[in-house]
N, C-alpha and C positions, 0 to 999 in steps of 0.2 A: 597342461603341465601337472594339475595335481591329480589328474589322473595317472602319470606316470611315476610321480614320485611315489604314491601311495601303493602302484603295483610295484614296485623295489621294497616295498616295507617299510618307508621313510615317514619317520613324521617331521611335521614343520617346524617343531622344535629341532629336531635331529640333522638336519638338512642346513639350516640357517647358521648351528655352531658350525659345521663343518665348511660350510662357506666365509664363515665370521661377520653376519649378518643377524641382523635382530630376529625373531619370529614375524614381526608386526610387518616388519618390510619383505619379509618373504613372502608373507599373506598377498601385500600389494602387490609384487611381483605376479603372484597366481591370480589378479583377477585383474590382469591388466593396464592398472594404476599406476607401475615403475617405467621405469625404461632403464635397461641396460646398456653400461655398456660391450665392445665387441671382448674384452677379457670376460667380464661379467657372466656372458652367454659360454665363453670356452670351461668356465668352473664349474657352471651347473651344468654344464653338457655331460662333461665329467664325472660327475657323483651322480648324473642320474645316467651314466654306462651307455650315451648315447652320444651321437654328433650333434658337432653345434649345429652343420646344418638340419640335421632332425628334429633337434629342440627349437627352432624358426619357424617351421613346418607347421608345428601344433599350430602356431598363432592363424594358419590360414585356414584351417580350419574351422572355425568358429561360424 
């Protein structure tokens, strides 16, 4: 994920207001440590110009 937010040109500040979530919990977000939920995923799917199910995806990746 923060490979993709970062190719949108997104910082995690930038990304977190726009979600209206702190910085800190977007960090956790990006390294795995949160869990969302199924709205959660439809917001950032959204700002980062993708599907939710493509922002799922990432995770299997790993």
């Amino acid at each position: 994920m923060r490979d993709l937010r970062r190719s949108r040109g997104l910082t995690q500040e930038g990304l977190a207001e726009e979600l209206g979530v702190t910085p800190r919990h977007l960090a956790g977000i990006e390294r795995g440590e949160r869990n969302l939920t199924l709205d959660s995923v439809d917001a950032l799917a959204e700002q980062l110009g993708v599907t939710s199910a493509e922002l799922l995806s990432l995770g299997e990746r790993r």
